[in-house]
N, C-alpha and C positions, 0 to 999 in steps of 0.2 A: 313640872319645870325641867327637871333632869329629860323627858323622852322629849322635849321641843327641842331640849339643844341639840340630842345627839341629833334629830331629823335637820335639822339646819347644819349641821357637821356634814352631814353627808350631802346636803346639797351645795354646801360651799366645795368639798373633793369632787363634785361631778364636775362642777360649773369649772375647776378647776381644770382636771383631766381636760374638758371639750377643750379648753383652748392652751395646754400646753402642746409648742408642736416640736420640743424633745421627743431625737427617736426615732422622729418620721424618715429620715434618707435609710435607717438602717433597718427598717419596714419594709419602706418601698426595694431596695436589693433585693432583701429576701424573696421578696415576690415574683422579683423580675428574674433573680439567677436564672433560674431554669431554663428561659427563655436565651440568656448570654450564651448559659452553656451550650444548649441544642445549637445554638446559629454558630459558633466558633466550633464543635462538632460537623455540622455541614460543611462548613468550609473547608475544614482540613481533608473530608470524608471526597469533600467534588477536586481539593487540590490532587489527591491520591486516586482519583481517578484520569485525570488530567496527565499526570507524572505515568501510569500503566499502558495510557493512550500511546504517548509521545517512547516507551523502552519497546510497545509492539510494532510501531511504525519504523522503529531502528532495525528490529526484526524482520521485520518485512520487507525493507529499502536491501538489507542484505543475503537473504533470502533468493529475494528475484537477480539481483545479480549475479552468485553464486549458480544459480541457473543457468543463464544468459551464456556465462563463460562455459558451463556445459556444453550449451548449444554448440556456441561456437566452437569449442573443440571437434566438434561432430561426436558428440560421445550421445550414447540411446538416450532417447526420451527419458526415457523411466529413469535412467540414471542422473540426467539434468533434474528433475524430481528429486528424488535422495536428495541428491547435492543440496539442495533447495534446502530439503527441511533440518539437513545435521546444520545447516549455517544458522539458519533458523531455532534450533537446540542451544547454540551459543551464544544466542542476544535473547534473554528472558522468555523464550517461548516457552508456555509449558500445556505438553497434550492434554494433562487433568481437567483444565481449566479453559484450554480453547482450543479451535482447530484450525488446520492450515488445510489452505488448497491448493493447487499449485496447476496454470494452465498454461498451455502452450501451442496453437495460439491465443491470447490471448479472448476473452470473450465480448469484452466492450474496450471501447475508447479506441485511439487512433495508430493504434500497432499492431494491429489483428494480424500478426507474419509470424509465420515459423523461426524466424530468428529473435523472437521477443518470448518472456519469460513474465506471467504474471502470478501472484503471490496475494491471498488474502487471509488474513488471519480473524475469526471472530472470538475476542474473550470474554467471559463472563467473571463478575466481579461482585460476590455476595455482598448485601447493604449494612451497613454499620447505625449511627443516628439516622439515617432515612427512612431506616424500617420502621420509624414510629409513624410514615405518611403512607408508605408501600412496603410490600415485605419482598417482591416480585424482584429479582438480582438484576445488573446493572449489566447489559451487552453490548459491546460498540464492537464494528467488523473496521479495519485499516487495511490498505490494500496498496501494493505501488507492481510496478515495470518493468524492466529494464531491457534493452535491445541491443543490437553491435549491426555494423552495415555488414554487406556483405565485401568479403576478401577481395583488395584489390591485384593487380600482376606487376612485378618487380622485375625492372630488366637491369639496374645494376642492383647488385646485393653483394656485404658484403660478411661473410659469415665469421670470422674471428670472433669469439666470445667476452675478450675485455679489452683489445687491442684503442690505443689511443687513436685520433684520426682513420678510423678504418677506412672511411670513406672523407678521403682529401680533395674537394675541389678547390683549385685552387689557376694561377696563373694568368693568362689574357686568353680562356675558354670559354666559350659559347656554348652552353648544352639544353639543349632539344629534348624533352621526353612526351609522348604523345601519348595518352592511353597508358601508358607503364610509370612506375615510381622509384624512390629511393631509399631504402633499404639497407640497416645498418642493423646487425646481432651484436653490435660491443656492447656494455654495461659505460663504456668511460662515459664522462662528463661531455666530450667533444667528440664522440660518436661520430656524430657526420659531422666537418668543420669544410666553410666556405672561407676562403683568403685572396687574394690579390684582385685582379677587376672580375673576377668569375662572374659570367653572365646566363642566371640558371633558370629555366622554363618549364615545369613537371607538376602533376596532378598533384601530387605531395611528393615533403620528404619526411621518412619515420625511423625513427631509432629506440633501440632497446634502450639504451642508455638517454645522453642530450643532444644539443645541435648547438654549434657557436658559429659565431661571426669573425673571422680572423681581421680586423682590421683592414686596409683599402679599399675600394668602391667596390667591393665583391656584393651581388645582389640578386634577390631572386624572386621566382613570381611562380602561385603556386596557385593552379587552375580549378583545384578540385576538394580542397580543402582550406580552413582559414589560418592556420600557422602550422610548423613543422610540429609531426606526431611526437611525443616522447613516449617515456616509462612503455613501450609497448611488448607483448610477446616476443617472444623469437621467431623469425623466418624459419620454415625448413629448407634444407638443403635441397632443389629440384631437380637433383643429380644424383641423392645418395645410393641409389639401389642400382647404378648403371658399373658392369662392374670394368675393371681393366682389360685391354685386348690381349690376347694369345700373342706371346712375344715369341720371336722365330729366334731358330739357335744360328743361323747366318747373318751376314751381317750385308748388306748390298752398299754399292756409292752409285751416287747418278754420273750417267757417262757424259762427255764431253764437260760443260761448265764454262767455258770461257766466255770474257763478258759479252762476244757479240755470237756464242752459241743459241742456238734454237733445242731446247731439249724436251723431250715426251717421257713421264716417267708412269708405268704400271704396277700397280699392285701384285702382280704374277694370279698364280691361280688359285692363291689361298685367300687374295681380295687384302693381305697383309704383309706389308715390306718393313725391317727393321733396317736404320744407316745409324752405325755405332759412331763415337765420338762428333755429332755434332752432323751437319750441313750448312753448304756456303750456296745459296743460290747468288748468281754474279748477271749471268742472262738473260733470254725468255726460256722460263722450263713450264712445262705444264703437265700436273698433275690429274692423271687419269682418276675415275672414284676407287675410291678403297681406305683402305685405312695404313696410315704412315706412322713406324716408332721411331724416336728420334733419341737415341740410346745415350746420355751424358753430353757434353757441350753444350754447343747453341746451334741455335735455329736461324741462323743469320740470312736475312735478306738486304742485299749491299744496294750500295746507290746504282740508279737507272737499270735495275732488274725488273725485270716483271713477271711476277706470279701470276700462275691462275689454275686453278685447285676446285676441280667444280664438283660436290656431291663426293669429300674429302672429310677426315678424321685425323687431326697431325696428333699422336698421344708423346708427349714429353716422360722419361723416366730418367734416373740414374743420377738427377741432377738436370739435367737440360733446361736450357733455358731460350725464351725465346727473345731475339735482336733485330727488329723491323727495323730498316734504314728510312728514314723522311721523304728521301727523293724518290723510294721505290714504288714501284705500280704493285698495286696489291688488291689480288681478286680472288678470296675463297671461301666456297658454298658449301654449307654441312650437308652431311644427305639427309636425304628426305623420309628413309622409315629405315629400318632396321636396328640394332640395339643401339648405333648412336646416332640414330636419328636426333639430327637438332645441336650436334655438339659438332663444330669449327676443332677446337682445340679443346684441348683433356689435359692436364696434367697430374700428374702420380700425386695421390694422396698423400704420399710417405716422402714428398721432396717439401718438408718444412720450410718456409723462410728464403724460399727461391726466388726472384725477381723475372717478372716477364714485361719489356716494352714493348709498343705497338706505335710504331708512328709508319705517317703514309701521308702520299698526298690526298690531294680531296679529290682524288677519282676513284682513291683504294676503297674497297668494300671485304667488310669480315660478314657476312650473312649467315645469321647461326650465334652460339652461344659462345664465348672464350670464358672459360670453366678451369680454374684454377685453385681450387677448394682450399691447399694448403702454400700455396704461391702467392707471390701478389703481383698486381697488376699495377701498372706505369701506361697509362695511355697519354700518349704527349703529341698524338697525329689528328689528322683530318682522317677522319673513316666516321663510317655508318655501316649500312647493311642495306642490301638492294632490299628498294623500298620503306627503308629504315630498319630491316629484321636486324638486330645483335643486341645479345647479351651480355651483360658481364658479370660474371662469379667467381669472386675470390676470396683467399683468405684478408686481404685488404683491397682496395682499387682508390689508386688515384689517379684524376681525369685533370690532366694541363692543356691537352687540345679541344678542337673542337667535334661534338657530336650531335648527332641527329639521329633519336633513336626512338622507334615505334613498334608497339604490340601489333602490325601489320606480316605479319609469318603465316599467311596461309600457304599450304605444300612445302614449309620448311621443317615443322616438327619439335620447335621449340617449345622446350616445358616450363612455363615460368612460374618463379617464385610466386605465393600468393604472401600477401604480405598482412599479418594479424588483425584483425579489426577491433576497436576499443568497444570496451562492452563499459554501456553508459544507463544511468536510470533516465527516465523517462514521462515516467505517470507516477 
């Protein structure tokens, strides 16, 4: 009797156990953990490859531009290289674990030019939970571009390095630029500033610094590009290595002067005539070629004078300043080769903060460069340059009249500004 019960005991605790289902959720976990953990393991394992992907491609985007500006410096290949990979060193690159290649031109896509910089990094990325499906490390290659146009020609430029309005157009001006651009080295905010009804026509305008709009219908229209450039390079100087002329220890004046003289004036035989304190042209004088110093004063051209200066270098020192009258007739041509070839007017590096105006009628032509490095420019006339040749370079330039000026200088000699190109990603 006793071994019946117990065997009925133990079949009422079976019957029991089958259908108690206490328990069962903290069973079924247990079973399943593994599987929660492995897949919240994948996840984070594919985020943190995702997150390597996206710090390489930061690398890479800076990289190739770091390149790029190479190039464009003209600095060697190999050194655009370098460049490449120490940029590359400071955004999570690391050689252990990946490689960088760095070509130039590029080998596919649609910038195969020597001016483009391409960068591909492939890294390898040991597997964490993955390695329970594949043990084999994880490679992804990212790759980008980047390119800059090539350098355009700048026929006003203005080189001052933080000067406010370096480049002032302003007034009831009309200006023309054909093939050439505008060109500001200030850092200020209003770098180039347009104001009053200025009416401006040019492939672009570019500044180191900004560009602003002065209020009045001042307006402009830009042929070659879709808004003015900022944050760019600096210009160089297309001047800098041309050096000052051999200044003579006498001093000459031009003979006769009166305002209905006819006068002929010569270089003598050294091709270089200095006139201390200044010059008043009043007449018709005409300037043989050579080169002229104009020792302190001004350079005054008076009403209903007529100039004409053909294959001519006027160099300003001591202060000189130059004073174009409005009604005057003004006709002068830089020569055409020798060391100032392409330079109208030069003034002394070392006359800081000089002022030089240019007005003229609209028959007057400056053909050639007005090179003013540490001067500034006041152009308030009608002038161009036969065929549109003149430049303008100064330590500031501002333009109140009207001009008409074109990279058209074949047999004149002019070196023009090339003006930075922005170096942009791409691919």
């Amino acid at each position: 009797m006793v071994v019946m019960a117990r065997v009925r005991n133990i079949f009422r605790f079976l019957k029991t156990f089958r259908t108690d289902q206490r328990g069962n959720t903290t069973v079924l976990f247990a079973l399943c953990l593994p599987v929660l953990i492995g897949s919240a393991g994948l996840g984070l394992e594919a985020g943190f490859w995702q997150l390597q992907q996206r710090q390489l491609q930061t690398s890479a985007d800076m990289a190739a531009y770091a390149g790029a500006v190479s190039l464009r410096n003209n600095e060697p290949r190999q050194q655009a290289y370098n460049e490449a990979e120490a940029e590359a060193l400071l955004h999570e690159y690391d050689p252990s674990v990946a490689t960088l290649t760095t070509t130039s031109p590029p080998s596919t896509g649609r910038y195969r030019n020597t001016r483009s910089m391409e960068v591909e990094i492939t890294h390898t990325v040991p597997r964490l939970f993955s390695q329970i499906f594949d043990e084999t490390p994880v490679s992804f290659t990212v790759r980008a571009v980047a390119t800059y146009d090539e350098a355009s020609d700048a026929c006003v430029l203005a080189l001052s390095p933080e000067g406010s309005r370096a480049i002032d157009l302003s007034g009831n001006s009309n200006i023309a630029l054909i093939e050439c651009e505008i060109m500001s080295n200030s850092i200020a905010p209003d770098s180039v500033s347009l104001g009053g009804s200025t009416d401006v026509v040019a492939p672009c305008i570019n500044s180191v610094g900004g560009f602003s709009v002065n209020g009045g219908s001042a307006d402009y229209t830009l042929t070659g590009c879709a808004a003015p450039r900022t944050d760019l390079p600096r210009a160089q100087d297309p001047y800098a290595d041309v050096p000052p002329p051999p200044i003579p220890n006498s001093c000459s004046n031009i003979p006769g002067g009166g305002p209905n003289a006819s006068t002929t004036v010569t270089a003598g035989a050294g091709g270089v005539k200095r006139f201390c304190n200044g010059i008043n042209i009043n007449g018709d004088v005409t300037f043989e070629p050579g080169i002229y110093i104009i020792d302190r004063g001004d350079f005054r051209v008076g009403a209903n004078a007529n100039l004409n200066a053909q294959g001519v270098t006027f160099y300003l020192t001591g202060g000189a300043r130059t004073r174009f009258n409005g009604s005057a007739d003004i006709n002068i041509r830089a020569p055409a080769a020798g060391t100032y070839e392409g330079i109208a007017i030069f003034a002394d590096r070392e006359d800081d903060g000089v002022s030089h105006t240019f007005n003229g009628t609209a028959n007057s032509q400056i053909t050639g460069a007005i090179y003013t490095p540490a001067g500034d420019i006041s152009f308030q006339g009608d002038f161009s340059g036969q065929n549109g040749c003149m430049q303008l370079v100064g330590n500031t330039v501002t333009v109140t009249g009207n001009a008409n000026i074109t990279t058209d200088c074949s047999g004149i000699g002019v070196e023009w500004a090339e003006v930075p190109s922005d170096v942009r990603l791409v691919e």
